[in-house]
TORKOL-4160 file (C-alpha; in steps of 0.2 Angstrom, whole numbers, padded with zeros to 4 digits, m for minus):
335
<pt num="1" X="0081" Y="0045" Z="m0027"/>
<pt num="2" X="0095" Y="0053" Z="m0018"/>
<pt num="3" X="0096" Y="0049" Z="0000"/>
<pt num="4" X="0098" Y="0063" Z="0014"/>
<pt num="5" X="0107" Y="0062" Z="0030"/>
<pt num="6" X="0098" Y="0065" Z="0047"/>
<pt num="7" X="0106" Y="0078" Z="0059"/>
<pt num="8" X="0105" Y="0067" Z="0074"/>
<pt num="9" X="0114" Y="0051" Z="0081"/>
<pt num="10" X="0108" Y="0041" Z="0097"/>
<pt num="11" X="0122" Y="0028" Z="0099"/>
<pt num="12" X="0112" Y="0017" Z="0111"/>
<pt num="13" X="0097" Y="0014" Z="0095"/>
<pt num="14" X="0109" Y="0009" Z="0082"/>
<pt num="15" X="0115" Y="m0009" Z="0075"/>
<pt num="16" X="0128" Y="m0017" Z="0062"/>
<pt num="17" X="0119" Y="m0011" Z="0047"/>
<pt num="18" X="0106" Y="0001" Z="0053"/>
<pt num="19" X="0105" Y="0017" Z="0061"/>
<pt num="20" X="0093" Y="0028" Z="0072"/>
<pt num="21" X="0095" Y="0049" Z="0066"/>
<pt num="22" X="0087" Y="0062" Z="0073"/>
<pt num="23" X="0079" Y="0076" Z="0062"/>
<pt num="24" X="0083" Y="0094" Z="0071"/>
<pt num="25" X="0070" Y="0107" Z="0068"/>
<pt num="26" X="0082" Y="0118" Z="0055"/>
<pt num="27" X="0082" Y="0103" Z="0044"/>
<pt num="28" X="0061" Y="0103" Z="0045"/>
<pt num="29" X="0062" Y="0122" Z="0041"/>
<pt num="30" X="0072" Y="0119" Z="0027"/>
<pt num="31" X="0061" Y="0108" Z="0017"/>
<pt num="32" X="0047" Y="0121" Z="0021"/>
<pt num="33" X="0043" Y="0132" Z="0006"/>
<pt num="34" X="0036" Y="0147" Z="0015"/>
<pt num="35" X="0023" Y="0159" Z="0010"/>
<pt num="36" X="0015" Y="0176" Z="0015"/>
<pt num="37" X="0002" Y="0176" Z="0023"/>
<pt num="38" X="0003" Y="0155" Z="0026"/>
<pt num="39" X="0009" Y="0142" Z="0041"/>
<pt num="40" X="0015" Y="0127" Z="0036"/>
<pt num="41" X="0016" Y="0111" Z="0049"/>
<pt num="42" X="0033" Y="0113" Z="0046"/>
<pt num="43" X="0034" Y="0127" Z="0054"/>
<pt num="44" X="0025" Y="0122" Z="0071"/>
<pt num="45" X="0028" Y="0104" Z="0072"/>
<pt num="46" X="0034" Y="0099" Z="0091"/>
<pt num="47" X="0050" Y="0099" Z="0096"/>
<pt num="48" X="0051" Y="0087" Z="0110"/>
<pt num="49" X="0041" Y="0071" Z="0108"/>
<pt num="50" X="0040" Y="0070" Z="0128"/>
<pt num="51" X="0029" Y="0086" Z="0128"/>
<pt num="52" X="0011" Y="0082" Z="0136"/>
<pt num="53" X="0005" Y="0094" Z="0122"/>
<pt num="54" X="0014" Y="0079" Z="0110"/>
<pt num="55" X="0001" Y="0064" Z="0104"/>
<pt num="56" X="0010" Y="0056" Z="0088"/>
<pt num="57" X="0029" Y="0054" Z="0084"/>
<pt num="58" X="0032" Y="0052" Z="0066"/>
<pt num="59" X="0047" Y="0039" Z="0063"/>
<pt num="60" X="0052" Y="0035" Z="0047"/>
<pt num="61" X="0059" Y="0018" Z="0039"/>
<pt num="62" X="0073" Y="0021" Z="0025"/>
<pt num="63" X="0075" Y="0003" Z="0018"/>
<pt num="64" X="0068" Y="m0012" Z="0006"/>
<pt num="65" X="0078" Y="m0024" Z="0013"/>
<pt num="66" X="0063" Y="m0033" Z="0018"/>
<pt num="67" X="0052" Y="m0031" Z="0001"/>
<pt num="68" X="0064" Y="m0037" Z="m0007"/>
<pt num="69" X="0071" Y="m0051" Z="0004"/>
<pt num="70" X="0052" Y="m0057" Z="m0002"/>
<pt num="71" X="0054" Y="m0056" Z="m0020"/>
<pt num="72" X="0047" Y="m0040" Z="m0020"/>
<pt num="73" X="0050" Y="m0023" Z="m0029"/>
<pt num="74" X="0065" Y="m0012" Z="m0023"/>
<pt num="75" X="0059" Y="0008" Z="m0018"/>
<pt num="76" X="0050" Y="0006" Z="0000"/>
<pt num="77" X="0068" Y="0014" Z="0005"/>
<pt num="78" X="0063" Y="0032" Z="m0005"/>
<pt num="79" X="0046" Y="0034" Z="0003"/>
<pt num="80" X="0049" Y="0042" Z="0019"/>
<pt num="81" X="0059" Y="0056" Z="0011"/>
<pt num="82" X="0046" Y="0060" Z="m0004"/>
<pt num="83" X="0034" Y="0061" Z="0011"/>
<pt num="84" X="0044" Y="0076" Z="0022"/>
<pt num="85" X="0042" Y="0087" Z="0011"/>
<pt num="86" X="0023" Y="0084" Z="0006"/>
<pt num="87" X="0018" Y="0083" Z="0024"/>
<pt num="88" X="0029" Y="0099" Z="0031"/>
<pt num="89" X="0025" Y="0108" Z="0017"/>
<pt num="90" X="0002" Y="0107" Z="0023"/>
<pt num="91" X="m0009" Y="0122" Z="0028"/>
<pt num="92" X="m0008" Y="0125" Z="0048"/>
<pt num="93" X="m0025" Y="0128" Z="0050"/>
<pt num="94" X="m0039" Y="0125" Z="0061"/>
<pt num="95" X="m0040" Y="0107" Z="0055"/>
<pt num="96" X="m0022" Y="0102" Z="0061"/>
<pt num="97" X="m0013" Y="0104" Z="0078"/>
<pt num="98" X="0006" Y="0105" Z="0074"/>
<pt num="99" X="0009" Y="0104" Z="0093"/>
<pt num="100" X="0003" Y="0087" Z="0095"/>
<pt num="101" X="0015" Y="0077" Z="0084"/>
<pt num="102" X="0034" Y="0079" Z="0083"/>
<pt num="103" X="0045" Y="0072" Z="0068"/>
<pt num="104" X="0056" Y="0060" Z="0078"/>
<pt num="105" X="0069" Y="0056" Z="0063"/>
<pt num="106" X="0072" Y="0039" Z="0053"/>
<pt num="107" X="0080" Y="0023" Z="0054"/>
<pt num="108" X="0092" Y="0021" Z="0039"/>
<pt num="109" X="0099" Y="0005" Z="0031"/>
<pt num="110" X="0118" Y="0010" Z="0030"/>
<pt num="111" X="0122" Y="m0001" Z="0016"/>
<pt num="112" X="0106" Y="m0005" Z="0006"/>
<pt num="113" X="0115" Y="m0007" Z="m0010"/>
<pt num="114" X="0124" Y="m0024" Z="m0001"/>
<pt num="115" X="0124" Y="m0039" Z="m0012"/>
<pt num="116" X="0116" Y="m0051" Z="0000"/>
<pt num="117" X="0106" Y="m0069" Z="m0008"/>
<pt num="118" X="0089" Y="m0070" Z="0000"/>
<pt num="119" X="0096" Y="m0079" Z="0020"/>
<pt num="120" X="0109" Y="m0064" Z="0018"/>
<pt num="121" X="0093" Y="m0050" Z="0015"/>
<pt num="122" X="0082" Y="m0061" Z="0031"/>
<pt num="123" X="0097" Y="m0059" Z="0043"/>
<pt num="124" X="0096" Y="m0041" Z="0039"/>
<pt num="125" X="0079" Y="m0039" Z="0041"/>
<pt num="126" X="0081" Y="m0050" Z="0059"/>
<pt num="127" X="0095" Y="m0037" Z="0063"/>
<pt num="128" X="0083" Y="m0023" Z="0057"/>
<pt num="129" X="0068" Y="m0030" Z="0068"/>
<pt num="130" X="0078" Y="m0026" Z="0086"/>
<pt num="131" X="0083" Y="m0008" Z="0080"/>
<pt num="132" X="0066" Y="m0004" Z="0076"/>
<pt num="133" X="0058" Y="m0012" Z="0093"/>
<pt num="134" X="0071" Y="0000" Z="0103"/>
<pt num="135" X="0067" Y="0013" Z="0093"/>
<pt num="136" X="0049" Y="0015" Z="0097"/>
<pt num="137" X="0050" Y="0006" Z="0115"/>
<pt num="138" X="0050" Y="0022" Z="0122"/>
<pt num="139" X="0037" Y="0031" Z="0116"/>
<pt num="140" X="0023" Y="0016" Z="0118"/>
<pt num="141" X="0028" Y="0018" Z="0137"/>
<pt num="142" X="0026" Y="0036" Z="0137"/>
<pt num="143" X="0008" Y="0034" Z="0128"/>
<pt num="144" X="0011" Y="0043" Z="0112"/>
<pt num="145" X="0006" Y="0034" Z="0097"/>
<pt num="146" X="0019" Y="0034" Z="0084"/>
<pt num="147" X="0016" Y="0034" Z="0065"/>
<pt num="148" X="0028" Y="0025" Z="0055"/>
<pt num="149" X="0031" Y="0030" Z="0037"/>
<pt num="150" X="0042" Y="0024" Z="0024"/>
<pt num="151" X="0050" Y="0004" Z="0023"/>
<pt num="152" X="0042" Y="m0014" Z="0018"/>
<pt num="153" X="0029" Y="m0024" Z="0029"/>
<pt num="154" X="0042" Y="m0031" Z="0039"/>
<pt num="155" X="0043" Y="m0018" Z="0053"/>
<pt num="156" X="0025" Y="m0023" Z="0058"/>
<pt num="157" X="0034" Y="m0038" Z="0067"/>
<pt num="158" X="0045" Y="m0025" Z="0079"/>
<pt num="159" X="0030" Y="m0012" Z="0081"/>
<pt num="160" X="0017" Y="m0028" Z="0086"/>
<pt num="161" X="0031" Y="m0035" Z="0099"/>
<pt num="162" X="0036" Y="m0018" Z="0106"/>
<pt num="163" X="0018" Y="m0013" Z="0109"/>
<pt num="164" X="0012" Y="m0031" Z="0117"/>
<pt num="165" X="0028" Y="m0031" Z="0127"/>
<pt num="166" X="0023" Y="m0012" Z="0135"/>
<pt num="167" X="0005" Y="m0017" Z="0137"/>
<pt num="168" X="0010" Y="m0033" Z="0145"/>
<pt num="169" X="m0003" Y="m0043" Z="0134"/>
<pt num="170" X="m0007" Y="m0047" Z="0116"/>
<pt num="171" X="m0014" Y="m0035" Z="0106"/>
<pt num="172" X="m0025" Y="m0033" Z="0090"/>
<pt num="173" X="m0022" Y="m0029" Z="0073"/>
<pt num="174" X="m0031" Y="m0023" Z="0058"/>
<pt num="175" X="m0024" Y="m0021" Z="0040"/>
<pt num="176" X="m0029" Y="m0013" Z="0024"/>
<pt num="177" X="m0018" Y="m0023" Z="0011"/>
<pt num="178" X="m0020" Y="m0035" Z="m0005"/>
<pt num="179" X="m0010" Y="m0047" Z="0004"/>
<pt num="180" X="m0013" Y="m0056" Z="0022"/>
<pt num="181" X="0006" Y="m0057" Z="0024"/>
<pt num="182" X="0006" Y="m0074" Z="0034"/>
<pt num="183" X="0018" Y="m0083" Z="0024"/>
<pt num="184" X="0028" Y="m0099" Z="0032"/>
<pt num="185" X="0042" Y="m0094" Z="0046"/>
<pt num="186" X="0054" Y="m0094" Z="0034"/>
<pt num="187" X="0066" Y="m0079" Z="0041"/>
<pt num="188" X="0060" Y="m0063" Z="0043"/>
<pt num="189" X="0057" Y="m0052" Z="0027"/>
<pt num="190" X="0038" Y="m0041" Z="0023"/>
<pt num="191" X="0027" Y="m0054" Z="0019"/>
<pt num="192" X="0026" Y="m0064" Z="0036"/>
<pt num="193" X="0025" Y="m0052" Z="0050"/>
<pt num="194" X="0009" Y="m0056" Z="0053"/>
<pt num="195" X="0014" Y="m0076" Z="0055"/>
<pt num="196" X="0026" Y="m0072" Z="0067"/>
<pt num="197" X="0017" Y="m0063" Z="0077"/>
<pt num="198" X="0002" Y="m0074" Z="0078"/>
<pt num="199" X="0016" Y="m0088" Z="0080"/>
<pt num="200" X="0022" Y="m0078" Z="0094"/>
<pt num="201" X="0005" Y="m0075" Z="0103"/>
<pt num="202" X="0007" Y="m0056" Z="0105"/>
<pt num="203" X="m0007" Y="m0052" Z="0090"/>
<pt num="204" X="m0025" Y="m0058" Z="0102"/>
<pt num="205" X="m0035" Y="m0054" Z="0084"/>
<pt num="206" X="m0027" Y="m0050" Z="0067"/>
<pt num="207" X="m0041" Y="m0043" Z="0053"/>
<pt num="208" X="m0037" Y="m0041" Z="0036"/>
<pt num="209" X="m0047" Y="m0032" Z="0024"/>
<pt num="210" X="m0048" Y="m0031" Z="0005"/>
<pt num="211" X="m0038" Y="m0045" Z="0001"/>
<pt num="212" X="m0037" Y="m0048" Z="m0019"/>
<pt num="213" X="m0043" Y="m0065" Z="m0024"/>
<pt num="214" X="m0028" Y="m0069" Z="m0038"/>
<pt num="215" X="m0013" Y="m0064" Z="m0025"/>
<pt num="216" X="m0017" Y="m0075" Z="m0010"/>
<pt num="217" X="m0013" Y="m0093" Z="m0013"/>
<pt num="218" X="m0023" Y="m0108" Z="m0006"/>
<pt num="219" X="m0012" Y="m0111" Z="0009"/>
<pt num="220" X="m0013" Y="m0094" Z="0014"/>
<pt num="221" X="m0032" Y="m0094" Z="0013"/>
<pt num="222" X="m0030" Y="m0111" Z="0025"/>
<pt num="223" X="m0018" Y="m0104" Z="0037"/>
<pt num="224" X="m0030" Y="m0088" Z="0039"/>
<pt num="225" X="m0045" Y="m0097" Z="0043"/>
<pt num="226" X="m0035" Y="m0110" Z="0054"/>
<pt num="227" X="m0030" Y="m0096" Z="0064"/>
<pt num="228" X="m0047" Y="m0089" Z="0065"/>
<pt num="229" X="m0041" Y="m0072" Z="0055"/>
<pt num="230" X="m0054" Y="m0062" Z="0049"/>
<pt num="231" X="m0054" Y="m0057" Z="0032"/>
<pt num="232" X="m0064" Y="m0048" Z="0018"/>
<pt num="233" X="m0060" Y="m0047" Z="m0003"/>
<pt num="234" X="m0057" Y="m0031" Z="m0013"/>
<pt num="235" X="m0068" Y="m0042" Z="m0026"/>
<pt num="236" X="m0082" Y="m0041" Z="m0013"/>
<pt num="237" X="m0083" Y="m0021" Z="m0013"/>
<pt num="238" X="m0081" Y="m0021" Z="m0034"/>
<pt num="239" X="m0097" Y="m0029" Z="m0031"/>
<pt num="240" X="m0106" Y="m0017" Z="m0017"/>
<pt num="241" X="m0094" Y="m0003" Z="m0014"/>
<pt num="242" X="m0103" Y="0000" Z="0001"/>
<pt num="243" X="m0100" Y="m0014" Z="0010"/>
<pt num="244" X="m0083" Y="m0006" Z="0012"/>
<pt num="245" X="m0090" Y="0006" Z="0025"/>
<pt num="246" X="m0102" Y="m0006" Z="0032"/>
<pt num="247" X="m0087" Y="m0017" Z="0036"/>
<pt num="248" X="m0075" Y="m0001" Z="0045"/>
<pt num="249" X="m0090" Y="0001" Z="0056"/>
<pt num="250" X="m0094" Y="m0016" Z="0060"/>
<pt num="251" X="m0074" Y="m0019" Z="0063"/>
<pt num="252" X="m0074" Y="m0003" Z="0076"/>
<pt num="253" X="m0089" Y="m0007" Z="0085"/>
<pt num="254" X="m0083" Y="m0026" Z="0088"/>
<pt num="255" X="m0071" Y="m0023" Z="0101"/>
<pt num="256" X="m0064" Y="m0011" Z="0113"/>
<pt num="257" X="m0049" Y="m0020" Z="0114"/>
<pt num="258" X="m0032" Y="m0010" Z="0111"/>
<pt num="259" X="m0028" Y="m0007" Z="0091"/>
<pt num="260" X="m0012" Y="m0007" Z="0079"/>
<pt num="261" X="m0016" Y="0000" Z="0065"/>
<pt num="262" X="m0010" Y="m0007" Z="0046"/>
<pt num="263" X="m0010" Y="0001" Z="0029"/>
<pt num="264" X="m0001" Y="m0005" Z="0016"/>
<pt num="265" X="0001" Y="0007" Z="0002"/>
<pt num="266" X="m0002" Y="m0010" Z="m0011"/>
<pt num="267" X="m0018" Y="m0009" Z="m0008"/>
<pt num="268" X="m0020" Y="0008" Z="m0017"/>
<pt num="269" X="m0022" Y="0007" Z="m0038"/>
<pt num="270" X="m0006" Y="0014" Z="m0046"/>
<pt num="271" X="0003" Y="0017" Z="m0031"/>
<pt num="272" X="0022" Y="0015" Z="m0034"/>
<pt num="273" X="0022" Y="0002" Z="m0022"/>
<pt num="274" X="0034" Y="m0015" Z="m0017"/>
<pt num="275" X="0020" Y="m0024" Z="m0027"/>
<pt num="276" X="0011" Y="m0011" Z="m0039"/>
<pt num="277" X="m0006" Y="m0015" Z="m0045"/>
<pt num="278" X="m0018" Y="m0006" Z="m0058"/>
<pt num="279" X="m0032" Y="m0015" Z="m0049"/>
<pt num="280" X="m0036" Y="m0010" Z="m0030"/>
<pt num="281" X="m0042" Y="0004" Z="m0019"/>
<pt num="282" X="m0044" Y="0022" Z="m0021"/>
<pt num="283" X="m0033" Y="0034" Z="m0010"/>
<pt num="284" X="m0050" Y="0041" Z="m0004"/>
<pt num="285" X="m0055" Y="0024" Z="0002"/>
<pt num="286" X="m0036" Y="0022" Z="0014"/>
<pt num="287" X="m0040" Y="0037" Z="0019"/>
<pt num="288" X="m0058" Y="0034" Z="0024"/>
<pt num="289" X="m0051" Y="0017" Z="0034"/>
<pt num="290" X="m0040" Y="0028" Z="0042"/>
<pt num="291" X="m0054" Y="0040" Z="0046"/>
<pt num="292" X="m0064" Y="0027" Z="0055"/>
<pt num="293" X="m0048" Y="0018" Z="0064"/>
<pt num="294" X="m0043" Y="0036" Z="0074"/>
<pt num="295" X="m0062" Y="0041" Z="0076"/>
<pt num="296" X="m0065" Y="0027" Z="0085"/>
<pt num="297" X="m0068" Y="0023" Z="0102"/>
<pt num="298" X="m0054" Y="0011" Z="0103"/>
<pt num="299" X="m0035" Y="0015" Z="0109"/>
<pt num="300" X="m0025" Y="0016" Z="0092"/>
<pt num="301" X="m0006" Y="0010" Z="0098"/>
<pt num="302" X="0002" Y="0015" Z="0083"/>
<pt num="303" X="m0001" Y="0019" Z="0063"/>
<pt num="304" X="0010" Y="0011" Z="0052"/>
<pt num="305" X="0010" Y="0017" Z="0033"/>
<pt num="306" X="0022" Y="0004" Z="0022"/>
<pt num="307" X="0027" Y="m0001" Z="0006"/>
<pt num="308" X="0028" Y="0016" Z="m0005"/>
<pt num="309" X="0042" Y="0013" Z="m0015"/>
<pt num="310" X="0047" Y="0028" Z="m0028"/>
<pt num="311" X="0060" Y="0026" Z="m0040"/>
<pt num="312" X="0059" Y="0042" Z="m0052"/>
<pt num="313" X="0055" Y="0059" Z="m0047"/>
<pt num="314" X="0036" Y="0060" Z="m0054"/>
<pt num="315" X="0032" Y="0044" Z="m0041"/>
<pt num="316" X="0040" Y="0053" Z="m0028"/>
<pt num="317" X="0026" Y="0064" Z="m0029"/>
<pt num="318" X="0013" Y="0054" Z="m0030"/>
<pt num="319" X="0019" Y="0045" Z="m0017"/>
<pt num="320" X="0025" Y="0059" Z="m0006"/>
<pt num="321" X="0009" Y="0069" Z="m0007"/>
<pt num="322" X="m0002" Y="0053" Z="m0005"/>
<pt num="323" X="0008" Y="0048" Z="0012"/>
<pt num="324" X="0006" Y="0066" Z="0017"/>
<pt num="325" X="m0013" Y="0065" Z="0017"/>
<pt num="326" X="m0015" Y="0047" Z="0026"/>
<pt num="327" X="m0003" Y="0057" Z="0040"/>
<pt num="328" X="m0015" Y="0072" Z="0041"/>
<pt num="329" X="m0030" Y="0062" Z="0041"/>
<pt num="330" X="m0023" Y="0051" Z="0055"/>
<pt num="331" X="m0018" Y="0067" Z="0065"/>
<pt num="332" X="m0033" Y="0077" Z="0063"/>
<pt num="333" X="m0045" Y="0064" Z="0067"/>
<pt num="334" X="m0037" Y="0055" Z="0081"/>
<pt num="335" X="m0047" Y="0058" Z="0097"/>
């Protein structure tokens, strides 16, 4: 997939191989395909993040740098741009208030066809980490909640350490996906954001849910219950789908304590993803976990929606319509 250029430039959010771009509102309007008698979100989305009217900022993550500096599938770098259009493109209606989130832009990967070995690809994604921190620094302080779209697992690292560092304390984190993502502290890439961070002491509680038997291995289940993680199987909800639900609902009543908030599109069945499965969660099931996360009484510090990683046209749409529906769930439901 062809990649677009942002509008914008903010010189003081850029590094050596990655940059921070705007996204001005005629470059919105001209993904939006308009209609009589229709409004599109694209055609009423905020214009100025610092608005009090503002609640979420959308951010997107243009790179697989990280994926793939974990032996994983290249792609996540196409999935913020087959979302735009999905997403801008929604009814305006009474479920939706366009006012309250403003499409910020993307951080892009300047060079992603770079041929790096593996340390090469995990200094990248180090490089990468401090970028995205500074990027979204500044809108934790001003208590909006930004949604990330697009990119590997690896940007969980920046958004846990930028929003500990605002709140001044660690926080607690919750994620959907088949694979805890604790490997050893190897240099950073997707699959140990979560290590670092525990490592670090700015995650206070990290839950994990639906992980798959067959793609967590034995030291990984050890580290979890070493470090007190809580967990749950997908194999488990195969068994008594309901229990799903059961679990979102014990999860949200357990604490009060400030949230950030993880899905990784891996978990969902066919999903062109950094590490597709046939065997997983349905889309209807990410979105109910995303349902109960912004319905709850709990302060939601940020959404973060990585992993998606179309290569051909025909998964652009899937993945682009599929991101578009986690986004409005998590818009029209937040409190």
């Amino acid at each position: 997939m062809k990649k677009k250029t942002m509008s914008g430039k903010d010189s003081m959010k850029e590094a050596e191989h990655f940059a921070f771009r705007t996204m001005a509102q005629e470059e919105v309007g001209g993904l939006v395909t308009r209609r009589d008698g229709e409004t599109k979100l694209g055609e009423l989305l905020g214009t100025d993040w610092r608005d009090e009217e503002c609640r979420y900022v959308l951010l997107g993550i243009c790179e697989d740098i990280g994926p793939r500096a974990n032996n994983g599938l290249a792609g996540a770098r196409n999935g913020f741009e087959a979302f735009l259009p999905a997403f801008v493109n929604m009814q305006a209606n009474r479920f939706i208030d366009p006012a309250s989130v403003h499409l910020l832009g993307c951080i892009d990967h300047l060079d992603p066809d770079e041929e790096l070995n593996v340390a090469g690809m995990r200094e990248r994604v180090a490089e990468l980490d401090g970028l995205v921190q500074r990027v979204v620094t500044p809108i934790l302080e001003a208590g909006k909640i930004p949604i990330l779209v697009g990119g590997g697992h690896n940007n969980a690292y920046p958004l846990i350490k930028a929003a500990s560092a605002v709140l001044g304390e660690a926080i607690d984190v919750v994620n959907l996906d088949p694979h805890a993502d604790c490997r050893p502290l190897e240099g950073r890439h997707s699959g140990n954001s979560f290590s670092y961070g525990l490592a670090e002491g700015i995650i206070r509680n990290y839950t994990v849910l639906g992980l798959h038997r067959a793609r967590n291995n034995e030291a990984m289940l050890k580290y979890l219950d070493a470090n007190q993680v809580h967990y749950t199987f997908f194999e488990d909800y195969l068994m008594e789908p309901r229990s799903f639900h059961h679990h979102l609902d014990q999860f949200v009543e357990s604490s009060s304590s400030p949230l950030g908030v993880e899905l990784d599109l891996d978990v969902i069945r066919h999903m062109p993803s950094s590490a597709f499965s046939p065997s997983g969660m349905a889309i209807e099931d990410g979105r109910v976990y995303l349902r109960k996360m912004m319905g709850s009484e709990r302060r939601i510090l940020y959404v973060h929606l990585p992993e998606a990683a179309p290569n051909t046209p025909s998964q652009g749409r899937i993945v682009g319509k599929a991101l578009a529906y986690l986004v409005h769930d998590v818009i029209s439901t937040g409190k």
